[in-house]
PQR file with spaces between the fields and no chain letter, atoms N, CA, C, O and H, PARSE charges and radii, in Angstrom:
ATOM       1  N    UNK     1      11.127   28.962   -3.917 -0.4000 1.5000
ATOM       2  CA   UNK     1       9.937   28.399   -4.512 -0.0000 2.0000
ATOM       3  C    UNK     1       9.124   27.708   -3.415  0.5500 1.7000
ATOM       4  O    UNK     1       9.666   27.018   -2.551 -0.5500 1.4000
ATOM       5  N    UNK     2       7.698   27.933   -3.487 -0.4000 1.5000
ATOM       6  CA   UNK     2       6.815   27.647   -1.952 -0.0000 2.0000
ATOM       7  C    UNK     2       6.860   25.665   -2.349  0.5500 1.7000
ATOM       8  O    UNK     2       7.521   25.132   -3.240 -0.5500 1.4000
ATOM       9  H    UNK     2       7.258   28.493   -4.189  0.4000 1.0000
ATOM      10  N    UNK     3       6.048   25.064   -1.471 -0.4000 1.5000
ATOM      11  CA   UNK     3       5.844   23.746   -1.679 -0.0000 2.0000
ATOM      12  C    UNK     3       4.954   23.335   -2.758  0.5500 1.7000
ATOM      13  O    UNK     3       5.084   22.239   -3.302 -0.5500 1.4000
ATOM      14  H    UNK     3       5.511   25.497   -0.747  0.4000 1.0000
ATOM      15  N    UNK     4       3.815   24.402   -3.173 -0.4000 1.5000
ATOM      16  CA   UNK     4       2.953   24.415   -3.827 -0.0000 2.0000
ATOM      17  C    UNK     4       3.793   24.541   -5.145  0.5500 1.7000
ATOM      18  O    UNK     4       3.815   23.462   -5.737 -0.5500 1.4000
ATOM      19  H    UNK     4       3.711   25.293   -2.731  0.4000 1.0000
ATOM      20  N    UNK     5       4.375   25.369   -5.676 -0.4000 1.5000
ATOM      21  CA   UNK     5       4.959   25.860   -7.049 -0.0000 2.0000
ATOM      22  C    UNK     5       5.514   24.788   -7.278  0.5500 1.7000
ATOM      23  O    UNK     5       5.548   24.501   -8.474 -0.5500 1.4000
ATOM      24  H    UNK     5       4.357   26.246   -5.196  0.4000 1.0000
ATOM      25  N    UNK     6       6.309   23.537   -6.079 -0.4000 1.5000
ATOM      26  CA   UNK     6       7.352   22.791   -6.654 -0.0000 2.0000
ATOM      27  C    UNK     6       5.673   21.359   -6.770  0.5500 1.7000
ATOM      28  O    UNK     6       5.568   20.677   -7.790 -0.5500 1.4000
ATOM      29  H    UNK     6       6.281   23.771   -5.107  0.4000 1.0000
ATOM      30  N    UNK     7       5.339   21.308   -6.392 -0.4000 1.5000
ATOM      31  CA   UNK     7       4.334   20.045   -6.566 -0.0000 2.0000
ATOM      32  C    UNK     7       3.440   20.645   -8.267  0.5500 1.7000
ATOM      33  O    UNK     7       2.826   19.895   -9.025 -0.5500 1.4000
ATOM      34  H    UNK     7       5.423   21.862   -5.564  0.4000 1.0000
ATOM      35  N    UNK     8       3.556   21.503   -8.375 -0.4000 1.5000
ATOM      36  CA   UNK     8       2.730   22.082  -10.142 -0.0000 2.0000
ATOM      37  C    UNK     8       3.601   21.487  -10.654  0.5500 1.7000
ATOM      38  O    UNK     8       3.476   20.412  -11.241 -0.5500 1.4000
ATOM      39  H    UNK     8       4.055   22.113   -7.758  0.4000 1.0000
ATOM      40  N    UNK     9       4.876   22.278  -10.459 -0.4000 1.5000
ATOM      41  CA   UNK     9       5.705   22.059  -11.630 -0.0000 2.0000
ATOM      42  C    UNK     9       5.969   20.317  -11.996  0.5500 1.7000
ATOM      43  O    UNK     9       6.037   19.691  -13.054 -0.5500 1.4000
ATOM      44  H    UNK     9       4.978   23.151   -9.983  0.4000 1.0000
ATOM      45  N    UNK    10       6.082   19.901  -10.423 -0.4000 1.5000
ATOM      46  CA   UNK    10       6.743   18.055  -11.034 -0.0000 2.0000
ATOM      47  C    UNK    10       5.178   17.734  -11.366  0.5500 1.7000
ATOM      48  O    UNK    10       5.266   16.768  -12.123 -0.5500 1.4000
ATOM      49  H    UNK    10       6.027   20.410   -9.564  0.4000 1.0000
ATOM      50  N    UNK    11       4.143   17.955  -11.244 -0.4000 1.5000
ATOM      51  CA   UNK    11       3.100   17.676  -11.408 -0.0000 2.0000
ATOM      52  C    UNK    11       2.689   17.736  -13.148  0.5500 1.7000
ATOM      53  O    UNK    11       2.119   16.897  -13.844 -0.5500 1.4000
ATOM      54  H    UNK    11       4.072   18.740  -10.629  0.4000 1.0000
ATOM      55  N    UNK    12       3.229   19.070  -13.483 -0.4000 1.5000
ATOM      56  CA   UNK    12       3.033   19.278  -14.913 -0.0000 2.0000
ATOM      57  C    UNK    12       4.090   18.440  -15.883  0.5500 1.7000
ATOM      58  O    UNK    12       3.777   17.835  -16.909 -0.5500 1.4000
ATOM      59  H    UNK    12       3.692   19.752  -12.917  0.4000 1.0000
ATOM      60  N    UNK    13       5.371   18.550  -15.328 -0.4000 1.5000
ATOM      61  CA   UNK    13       6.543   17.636  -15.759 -0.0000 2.0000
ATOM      62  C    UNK    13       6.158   16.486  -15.805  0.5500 1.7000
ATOM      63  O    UNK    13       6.393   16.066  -16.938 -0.5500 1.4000
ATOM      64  H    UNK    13       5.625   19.041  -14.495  0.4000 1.0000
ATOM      65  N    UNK    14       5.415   15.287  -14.836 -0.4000 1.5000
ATOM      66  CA   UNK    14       5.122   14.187  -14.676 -0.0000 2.0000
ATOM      67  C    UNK    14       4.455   14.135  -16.041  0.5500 1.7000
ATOM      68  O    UNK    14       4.934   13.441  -16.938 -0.5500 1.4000
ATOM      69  H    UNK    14       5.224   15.628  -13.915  0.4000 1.0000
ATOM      70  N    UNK    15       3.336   14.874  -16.209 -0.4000 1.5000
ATOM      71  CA   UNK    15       2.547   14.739  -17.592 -0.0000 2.0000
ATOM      72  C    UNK    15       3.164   14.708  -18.871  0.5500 1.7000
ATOM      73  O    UNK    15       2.356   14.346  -19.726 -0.5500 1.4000
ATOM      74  H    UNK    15       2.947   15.437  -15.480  0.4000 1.0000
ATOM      75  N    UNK    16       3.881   14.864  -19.155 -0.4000 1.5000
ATOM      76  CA   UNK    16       4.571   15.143  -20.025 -0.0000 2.0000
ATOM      77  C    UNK    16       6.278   14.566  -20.460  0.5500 1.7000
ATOM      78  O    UNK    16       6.831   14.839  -21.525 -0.5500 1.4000
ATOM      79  H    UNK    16       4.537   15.158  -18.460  0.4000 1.0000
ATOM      80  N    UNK    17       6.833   13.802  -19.441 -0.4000 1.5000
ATOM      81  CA   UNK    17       8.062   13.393  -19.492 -0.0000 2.0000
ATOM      82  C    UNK    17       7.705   11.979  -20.155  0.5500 1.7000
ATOM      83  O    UNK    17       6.592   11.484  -20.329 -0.5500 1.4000
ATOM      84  H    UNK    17       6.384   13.581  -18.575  0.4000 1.0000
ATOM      85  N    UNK    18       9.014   11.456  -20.483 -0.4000 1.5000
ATOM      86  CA   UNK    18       8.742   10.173  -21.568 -0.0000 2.0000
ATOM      87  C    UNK    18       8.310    8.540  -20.088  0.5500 1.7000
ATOM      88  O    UNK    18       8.012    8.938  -18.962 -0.5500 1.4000
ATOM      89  H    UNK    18       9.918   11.858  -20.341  0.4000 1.0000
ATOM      90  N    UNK    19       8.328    7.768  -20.204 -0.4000 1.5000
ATOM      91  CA   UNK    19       8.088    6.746  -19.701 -0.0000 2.0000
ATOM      92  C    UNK    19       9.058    6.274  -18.785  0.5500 1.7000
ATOM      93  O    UNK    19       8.826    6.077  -17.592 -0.5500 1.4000
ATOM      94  H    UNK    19       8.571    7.444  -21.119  0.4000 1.0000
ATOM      95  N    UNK    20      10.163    6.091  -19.355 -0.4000 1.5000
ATOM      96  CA   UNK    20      11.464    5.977  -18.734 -0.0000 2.0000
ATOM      97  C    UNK    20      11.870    6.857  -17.272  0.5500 1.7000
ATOM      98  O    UNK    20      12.417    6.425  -16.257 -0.5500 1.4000
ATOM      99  H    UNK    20      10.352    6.251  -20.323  0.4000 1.0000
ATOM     100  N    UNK    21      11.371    8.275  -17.588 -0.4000 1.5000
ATOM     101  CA   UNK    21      11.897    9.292  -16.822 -0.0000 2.0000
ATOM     102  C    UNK    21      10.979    8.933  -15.484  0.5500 1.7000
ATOM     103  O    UNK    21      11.390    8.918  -14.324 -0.5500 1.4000
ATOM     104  H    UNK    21      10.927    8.626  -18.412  0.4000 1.0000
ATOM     105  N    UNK    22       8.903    8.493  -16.189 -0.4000 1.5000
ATOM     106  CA   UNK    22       8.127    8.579  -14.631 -0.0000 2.0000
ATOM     107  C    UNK    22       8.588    7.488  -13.695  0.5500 1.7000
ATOM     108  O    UNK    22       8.712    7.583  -12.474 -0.5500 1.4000
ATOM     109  H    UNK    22       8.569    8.505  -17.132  0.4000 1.0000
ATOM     110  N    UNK    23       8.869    6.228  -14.610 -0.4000 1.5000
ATOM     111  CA   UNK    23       9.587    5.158  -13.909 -0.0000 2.0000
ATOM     112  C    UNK    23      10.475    5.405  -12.739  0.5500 1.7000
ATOM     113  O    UNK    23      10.421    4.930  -11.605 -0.5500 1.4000
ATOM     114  H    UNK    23       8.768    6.151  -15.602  0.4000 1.0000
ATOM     115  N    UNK    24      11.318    6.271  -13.281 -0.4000 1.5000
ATOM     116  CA   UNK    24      12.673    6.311  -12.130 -0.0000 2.0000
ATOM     117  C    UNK    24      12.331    7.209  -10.790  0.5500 1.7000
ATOM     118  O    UNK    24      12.623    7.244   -9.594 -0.5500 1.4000
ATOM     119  H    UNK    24      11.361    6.657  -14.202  0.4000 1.0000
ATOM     120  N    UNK    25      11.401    8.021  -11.902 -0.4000 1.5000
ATOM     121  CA   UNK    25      11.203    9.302  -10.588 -0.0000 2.0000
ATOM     122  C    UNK    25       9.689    8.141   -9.327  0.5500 1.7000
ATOM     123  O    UNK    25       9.234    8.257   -8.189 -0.5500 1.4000
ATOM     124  H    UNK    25      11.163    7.993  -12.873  0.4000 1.0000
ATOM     125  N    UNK    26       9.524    7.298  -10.356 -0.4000 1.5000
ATOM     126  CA   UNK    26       8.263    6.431   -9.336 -0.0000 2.0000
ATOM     127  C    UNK    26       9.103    5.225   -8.336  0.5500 1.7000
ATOM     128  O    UNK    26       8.549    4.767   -7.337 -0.5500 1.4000
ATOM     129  H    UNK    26       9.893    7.203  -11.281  0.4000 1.0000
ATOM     130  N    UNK    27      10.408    4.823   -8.731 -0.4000 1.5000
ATOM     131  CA   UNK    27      11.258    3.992   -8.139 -0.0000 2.0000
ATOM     132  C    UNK    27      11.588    4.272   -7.003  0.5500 1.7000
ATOM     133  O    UNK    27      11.566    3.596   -5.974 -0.5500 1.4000
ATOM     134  H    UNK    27      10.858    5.195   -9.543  0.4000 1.0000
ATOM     135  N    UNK    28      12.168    6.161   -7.364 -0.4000 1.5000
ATOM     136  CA   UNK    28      12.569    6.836   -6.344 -0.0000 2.0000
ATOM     137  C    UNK    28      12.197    6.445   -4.701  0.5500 1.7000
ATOM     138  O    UNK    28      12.663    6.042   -3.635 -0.5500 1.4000
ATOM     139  H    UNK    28      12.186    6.710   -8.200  0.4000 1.0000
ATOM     140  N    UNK    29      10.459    7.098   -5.709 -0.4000 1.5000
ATOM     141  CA   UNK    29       9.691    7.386   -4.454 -0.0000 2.0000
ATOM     142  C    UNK    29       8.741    6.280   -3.901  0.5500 1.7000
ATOM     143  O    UNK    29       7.747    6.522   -3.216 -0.5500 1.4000
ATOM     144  H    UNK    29      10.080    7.425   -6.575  0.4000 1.0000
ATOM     145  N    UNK    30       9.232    4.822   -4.341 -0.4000 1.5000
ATOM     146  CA   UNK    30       8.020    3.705   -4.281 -0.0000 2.0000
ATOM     147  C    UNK    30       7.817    3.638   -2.818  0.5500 1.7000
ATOM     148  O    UNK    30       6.650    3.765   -2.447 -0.5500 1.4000
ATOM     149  H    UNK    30      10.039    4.625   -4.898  0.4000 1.0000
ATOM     150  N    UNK    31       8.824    3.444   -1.816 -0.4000 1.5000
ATOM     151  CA   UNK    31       8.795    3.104   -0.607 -0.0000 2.0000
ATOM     152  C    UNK    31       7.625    3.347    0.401  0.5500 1.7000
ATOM     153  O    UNK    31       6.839    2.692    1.087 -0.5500 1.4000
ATOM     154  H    UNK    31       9.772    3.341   -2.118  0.4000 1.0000
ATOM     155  N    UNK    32       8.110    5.360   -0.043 -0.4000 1.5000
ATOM     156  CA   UNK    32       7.521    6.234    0.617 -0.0000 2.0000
ATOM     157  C    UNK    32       6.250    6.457    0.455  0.5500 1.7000
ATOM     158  O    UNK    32       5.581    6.704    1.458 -0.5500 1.4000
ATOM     159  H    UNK    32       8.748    5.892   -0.600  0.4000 1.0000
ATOM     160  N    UNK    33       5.415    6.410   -1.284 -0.4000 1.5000
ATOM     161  CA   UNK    33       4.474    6.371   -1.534 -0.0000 2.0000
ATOM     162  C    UNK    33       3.704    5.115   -1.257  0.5500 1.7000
ATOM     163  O    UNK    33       2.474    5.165   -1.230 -0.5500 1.4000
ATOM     164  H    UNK    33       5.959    6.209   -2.099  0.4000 1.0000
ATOM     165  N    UNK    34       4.137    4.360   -1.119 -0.4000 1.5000
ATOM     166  CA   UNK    34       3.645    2.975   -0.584 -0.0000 2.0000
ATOM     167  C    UNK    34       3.335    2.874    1.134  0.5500 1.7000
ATOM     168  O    UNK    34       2.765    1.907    1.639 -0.5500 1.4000
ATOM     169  H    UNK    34       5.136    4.319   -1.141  0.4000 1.0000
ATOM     170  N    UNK    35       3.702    3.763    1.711 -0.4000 1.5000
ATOM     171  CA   UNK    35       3.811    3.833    3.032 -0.0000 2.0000
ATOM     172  C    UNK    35       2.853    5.160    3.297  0.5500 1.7000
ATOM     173  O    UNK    35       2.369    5.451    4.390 -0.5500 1.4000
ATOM     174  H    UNK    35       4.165    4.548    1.300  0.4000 1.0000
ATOM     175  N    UNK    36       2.736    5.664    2.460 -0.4000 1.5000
ATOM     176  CA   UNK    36       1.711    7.088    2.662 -0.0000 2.0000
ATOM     177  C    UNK    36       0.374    6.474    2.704  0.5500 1.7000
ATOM     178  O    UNK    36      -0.572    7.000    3.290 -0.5500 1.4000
ATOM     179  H    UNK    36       3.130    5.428    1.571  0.4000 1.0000
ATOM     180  N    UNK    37       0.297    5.179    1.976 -0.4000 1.5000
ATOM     181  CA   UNK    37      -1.216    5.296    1.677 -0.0000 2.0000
ATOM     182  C    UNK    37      -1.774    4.780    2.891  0.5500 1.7000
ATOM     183  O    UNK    37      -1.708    3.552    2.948 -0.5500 1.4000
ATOM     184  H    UNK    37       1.065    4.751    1.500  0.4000 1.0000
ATOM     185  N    UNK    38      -2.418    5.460    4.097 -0.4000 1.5000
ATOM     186  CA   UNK    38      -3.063    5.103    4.926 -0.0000 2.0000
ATOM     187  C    UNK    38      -4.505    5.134    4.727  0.5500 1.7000
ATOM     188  O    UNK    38      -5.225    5.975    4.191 -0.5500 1.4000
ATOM     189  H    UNK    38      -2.471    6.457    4.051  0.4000 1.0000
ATOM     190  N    UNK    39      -4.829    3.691    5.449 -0.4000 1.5000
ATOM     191  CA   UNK    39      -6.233    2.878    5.231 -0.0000 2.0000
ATOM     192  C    UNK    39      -6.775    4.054    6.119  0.5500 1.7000
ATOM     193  O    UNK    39      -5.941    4.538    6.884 -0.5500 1.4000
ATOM     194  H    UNK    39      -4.243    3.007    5.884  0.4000 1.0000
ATOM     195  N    UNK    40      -7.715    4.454    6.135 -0.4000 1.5000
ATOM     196  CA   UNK    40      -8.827    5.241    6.830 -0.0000 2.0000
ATOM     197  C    UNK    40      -9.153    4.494    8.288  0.5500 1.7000
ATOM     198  O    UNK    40      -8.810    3.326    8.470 -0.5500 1.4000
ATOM     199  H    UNK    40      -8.393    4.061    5.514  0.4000 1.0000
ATOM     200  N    UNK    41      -9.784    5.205    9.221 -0.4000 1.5000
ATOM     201  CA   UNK    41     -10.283    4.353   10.581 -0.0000 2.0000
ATOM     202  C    UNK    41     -11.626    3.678    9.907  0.5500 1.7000
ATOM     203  O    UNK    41     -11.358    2.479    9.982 -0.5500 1.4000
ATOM     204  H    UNK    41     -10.062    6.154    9.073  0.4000 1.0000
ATOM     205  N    UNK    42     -12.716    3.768    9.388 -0.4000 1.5000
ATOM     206  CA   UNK    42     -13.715    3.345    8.721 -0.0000 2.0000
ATOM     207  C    UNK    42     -13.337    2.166    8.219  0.5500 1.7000
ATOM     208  O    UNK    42     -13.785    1.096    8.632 -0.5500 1.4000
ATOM     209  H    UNK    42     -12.934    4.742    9.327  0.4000 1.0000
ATOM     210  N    UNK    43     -12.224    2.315    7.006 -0.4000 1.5000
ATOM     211  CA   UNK    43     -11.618    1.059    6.169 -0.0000 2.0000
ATOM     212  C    UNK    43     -10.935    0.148    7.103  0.5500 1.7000
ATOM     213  O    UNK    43     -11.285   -1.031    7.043 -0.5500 1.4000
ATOM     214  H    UNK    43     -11.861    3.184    6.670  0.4000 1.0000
ATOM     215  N    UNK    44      -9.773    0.561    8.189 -0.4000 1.5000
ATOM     216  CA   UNK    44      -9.827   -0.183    9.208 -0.0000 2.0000
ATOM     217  C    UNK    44     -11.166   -0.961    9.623  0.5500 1.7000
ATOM     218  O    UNK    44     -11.594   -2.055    9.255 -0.5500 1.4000
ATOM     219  H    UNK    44      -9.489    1.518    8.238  0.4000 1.0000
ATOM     220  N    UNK    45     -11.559   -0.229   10.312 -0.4000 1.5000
ATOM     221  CA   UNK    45     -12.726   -1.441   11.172 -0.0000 2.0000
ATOM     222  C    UNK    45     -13.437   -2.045   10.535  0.5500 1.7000
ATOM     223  O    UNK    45     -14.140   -2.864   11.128 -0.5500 1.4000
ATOM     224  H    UNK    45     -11.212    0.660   10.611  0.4000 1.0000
ATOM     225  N    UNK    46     -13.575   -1.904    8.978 -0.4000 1.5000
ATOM     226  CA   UNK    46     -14.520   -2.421    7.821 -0.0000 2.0000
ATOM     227  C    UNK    46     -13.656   -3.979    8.289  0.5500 1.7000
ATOM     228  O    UNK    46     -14.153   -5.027    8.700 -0.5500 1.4000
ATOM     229  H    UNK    46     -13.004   -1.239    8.497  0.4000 1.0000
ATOM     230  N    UNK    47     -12.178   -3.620    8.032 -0.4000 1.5000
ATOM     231  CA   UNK    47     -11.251   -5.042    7.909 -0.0000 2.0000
ATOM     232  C    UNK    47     -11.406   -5.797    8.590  0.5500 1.7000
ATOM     233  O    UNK    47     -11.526   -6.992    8.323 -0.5500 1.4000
ATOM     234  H    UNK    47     -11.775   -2.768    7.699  0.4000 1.0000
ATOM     235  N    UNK    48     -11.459   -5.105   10.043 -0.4000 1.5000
ATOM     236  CA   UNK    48     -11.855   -5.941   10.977 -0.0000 2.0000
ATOM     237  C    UNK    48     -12.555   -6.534   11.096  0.5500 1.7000
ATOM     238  O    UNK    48     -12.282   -7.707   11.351 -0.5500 1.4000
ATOM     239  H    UNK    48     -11.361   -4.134   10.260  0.4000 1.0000
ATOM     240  N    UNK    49     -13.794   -6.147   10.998 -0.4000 1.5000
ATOM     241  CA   UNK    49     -15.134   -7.146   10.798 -0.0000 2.0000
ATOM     242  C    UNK    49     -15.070   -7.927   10.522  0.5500 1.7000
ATOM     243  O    UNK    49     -15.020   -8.942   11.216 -0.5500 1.4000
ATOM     244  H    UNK    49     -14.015   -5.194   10.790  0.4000 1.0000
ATOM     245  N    UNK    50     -15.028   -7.820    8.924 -0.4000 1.5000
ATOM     246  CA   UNK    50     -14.675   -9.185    8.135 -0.0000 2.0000
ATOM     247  C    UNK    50     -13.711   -9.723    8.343  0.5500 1.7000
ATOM     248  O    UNK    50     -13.495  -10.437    7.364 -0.5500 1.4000
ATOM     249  H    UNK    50     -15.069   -6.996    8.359  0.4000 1.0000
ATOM     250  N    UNK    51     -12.885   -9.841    9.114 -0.4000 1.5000
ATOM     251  CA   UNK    51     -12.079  -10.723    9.431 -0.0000 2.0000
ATOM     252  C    UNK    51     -12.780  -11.749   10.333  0.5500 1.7000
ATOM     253  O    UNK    51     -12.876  -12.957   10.114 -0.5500 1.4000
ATOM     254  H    UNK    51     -13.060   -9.261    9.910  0.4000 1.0000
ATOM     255  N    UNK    52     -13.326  -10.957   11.548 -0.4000 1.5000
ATOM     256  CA   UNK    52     -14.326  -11.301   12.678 -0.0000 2.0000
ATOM     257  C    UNK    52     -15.088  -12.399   11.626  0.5500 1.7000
ATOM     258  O    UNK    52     -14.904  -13.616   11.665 -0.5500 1.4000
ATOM     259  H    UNK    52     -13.248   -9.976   11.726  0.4000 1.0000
ATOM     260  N    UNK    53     -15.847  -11.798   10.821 -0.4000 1.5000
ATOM     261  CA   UNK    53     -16.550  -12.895   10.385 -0.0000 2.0000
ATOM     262  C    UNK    53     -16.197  -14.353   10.010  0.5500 1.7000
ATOM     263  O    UNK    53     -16.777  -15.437   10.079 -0.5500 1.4000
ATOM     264  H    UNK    53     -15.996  -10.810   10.789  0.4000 1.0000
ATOM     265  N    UNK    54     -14.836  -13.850    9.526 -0.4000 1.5000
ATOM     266  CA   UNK    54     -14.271  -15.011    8.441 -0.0000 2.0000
ATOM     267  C    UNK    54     -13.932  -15.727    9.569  0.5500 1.7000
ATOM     268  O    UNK    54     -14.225  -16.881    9.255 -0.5500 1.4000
ATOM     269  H    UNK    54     -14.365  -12.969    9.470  0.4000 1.0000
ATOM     270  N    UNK    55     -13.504  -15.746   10.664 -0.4000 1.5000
ATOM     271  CA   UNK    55     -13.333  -16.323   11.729 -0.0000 2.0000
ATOM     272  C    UNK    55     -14.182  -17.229   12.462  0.5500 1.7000
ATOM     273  O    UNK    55     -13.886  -18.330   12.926 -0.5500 1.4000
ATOM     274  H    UNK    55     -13.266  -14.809   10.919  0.4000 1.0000
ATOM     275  N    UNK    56     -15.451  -16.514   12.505 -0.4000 1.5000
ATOM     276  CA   UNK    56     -16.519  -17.368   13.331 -0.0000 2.0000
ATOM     277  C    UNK    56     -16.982  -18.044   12.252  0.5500 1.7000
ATOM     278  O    UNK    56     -18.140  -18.449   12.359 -0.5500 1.4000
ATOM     279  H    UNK    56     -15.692  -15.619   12.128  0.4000 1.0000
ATOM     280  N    UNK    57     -16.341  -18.309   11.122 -0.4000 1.5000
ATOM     281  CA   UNK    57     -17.225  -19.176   10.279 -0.0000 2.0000
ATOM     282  C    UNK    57     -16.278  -20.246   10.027  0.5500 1.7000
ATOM     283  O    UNK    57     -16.368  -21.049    9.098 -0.5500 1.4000
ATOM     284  H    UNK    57     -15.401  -17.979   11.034  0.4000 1.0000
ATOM     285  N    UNK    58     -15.239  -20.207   11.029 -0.4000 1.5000
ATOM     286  CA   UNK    58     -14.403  -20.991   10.861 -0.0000 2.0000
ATOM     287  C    UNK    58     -12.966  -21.046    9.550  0.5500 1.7000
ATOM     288  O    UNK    58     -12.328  -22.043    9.216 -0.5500 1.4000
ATOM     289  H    UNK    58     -15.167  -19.555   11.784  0.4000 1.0000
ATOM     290  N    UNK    59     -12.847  -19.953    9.160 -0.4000 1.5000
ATOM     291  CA   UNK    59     -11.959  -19.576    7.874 -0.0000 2.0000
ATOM     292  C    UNK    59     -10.853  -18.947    8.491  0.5500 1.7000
ATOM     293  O    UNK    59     -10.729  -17.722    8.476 -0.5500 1.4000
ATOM     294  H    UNK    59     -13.366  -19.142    9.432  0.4000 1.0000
ATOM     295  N    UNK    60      -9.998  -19.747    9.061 -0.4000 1.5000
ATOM     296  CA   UNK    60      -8.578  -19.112    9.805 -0.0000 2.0000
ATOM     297  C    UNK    60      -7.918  -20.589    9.624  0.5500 1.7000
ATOM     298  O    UNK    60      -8.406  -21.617    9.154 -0.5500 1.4000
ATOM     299  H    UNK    60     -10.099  -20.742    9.074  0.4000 1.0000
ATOM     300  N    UNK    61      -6.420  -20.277   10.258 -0.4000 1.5000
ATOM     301  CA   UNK    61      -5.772  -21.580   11.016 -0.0000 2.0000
ATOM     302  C    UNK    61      -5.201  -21.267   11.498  0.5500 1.7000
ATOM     303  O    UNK    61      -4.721  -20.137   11.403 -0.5500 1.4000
ATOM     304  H    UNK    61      -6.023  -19.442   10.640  0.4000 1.0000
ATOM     305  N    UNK    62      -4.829  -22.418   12.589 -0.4000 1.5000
ATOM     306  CA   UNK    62      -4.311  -22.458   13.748 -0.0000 2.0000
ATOM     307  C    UNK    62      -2.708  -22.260   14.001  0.5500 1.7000
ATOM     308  O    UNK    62      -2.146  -21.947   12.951 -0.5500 1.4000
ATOM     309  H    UNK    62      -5.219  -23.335   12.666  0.4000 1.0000
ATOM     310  N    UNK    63      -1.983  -22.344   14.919 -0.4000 1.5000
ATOM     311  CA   UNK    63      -0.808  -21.978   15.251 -0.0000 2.0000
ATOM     312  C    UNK    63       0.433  -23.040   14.301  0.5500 1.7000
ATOM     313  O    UNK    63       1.281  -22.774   13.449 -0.5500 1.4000
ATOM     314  H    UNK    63      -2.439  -22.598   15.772  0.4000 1.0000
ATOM     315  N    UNK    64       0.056  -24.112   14.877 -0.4000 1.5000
ATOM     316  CA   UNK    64       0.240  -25.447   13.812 -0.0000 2.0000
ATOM     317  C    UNK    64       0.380  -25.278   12.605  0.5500 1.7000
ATOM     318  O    UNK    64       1.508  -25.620   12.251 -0.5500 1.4000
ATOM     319  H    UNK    64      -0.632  -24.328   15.570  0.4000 1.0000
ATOM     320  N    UNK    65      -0.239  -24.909   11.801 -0.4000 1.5000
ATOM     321  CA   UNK    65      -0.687  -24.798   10.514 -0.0000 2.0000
ATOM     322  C    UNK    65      -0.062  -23.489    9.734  0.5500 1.7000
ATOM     323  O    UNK    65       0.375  -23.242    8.610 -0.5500 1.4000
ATOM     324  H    UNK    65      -1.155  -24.631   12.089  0.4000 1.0000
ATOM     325  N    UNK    66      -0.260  -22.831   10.901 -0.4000 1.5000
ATOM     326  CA   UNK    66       1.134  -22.094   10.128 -0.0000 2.0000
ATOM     327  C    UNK    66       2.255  -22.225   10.220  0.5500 1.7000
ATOM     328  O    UNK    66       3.064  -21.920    9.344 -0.5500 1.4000
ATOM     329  H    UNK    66      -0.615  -23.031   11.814  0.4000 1.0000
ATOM     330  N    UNK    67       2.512  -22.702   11.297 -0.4000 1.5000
ATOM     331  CA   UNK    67       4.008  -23.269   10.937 -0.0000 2.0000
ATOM     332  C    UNK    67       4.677  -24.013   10.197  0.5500 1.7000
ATOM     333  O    UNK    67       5.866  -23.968    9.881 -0.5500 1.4000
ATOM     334  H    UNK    67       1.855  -22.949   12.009  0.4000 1.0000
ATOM     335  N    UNK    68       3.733  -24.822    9.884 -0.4000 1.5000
ATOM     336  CA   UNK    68       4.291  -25.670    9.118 -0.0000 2.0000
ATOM     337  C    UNK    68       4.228  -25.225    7.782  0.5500 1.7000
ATOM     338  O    UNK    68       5.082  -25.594    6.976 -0.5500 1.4000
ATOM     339  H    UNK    68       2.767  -24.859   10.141  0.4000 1.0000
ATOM     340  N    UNK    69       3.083  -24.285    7.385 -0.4000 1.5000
ATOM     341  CA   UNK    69       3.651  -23.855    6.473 -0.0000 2.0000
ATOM     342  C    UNK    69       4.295  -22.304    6.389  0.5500 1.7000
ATOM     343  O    UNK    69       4.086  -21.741    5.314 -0.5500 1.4000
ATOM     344  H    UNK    69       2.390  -23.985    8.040  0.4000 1.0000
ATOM     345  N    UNK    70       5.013  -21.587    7.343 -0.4000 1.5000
ATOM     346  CA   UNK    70       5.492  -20.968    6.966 -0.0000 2.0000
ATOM     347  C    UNK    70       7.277  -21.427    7.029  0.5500 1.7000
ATOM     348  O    UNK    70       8.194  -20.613    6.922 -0.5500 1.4000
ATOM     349  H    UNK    70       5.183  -22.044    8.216  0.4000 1.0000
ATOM     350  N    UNK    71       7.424  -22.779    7.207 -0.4000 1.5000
ATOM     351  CA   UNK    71       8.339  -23.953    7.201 -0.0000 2.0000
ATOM     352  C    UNK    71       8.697  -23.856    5.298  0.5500 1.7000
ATOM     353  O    UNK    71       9.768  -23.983    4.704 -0.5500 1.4000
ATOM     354  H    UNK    71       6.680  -23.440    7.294  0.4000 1.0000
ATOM     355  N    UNK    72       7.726  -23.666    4.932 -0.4000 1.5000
ATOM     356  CA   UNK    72       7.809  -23.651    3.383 -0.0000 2.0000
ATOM     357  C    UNK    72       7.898  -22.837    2.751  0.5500 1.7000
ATOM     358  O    UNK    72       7.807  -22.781    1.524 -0.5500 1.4000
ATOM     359  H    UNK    72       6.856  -23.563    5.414  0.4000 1.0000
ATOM     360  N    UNK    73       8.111  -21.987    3.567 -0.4000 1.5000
ATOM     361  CA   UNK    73       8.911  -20.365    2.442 -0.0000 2.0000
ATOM     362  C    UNK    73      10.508  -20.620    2.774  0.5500 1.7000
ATOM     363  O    UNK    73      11.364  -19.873    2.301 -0.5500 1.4000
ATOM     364  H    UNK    73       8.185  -22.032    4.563  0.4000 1.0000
């Protein structure tokens, strides 16, 4: 069976299986699908920016400041 026939079929199965079943088969694959989703170079540098911005407007903190609070996790 090619790669294509097997992505229809779980594709058509997905539609149609009870709740329980997409769950497990989505558990399975959370990791991986969570790791597929790559941000675009566009959406990248969008981030960047605004970060840039949030920065020169003074909306960060310092080295200090996180430590201390990452003291609190």
């Amino acid at each position: 069976m090619t790669t294509l026939a097997i992505r229809k079929k779980l594709s058509d199965y997905l539609q149609i299986a009870d709740d329980k079943k997409v769950k497990a088969v989505y558990a399975l694959l959370e990791e991986e699908i969570k790791m597929s989703e790559i941000v675009s170079v566009e959406d990248y540098n969008k981030e960047i920016d605004e970060a840039l911005v949030e920065a020169d407007n003074g909306n960060y903190i310092n080295q200090a400041q996180m430590e201390k609070q990452a003291a609190r996790w």
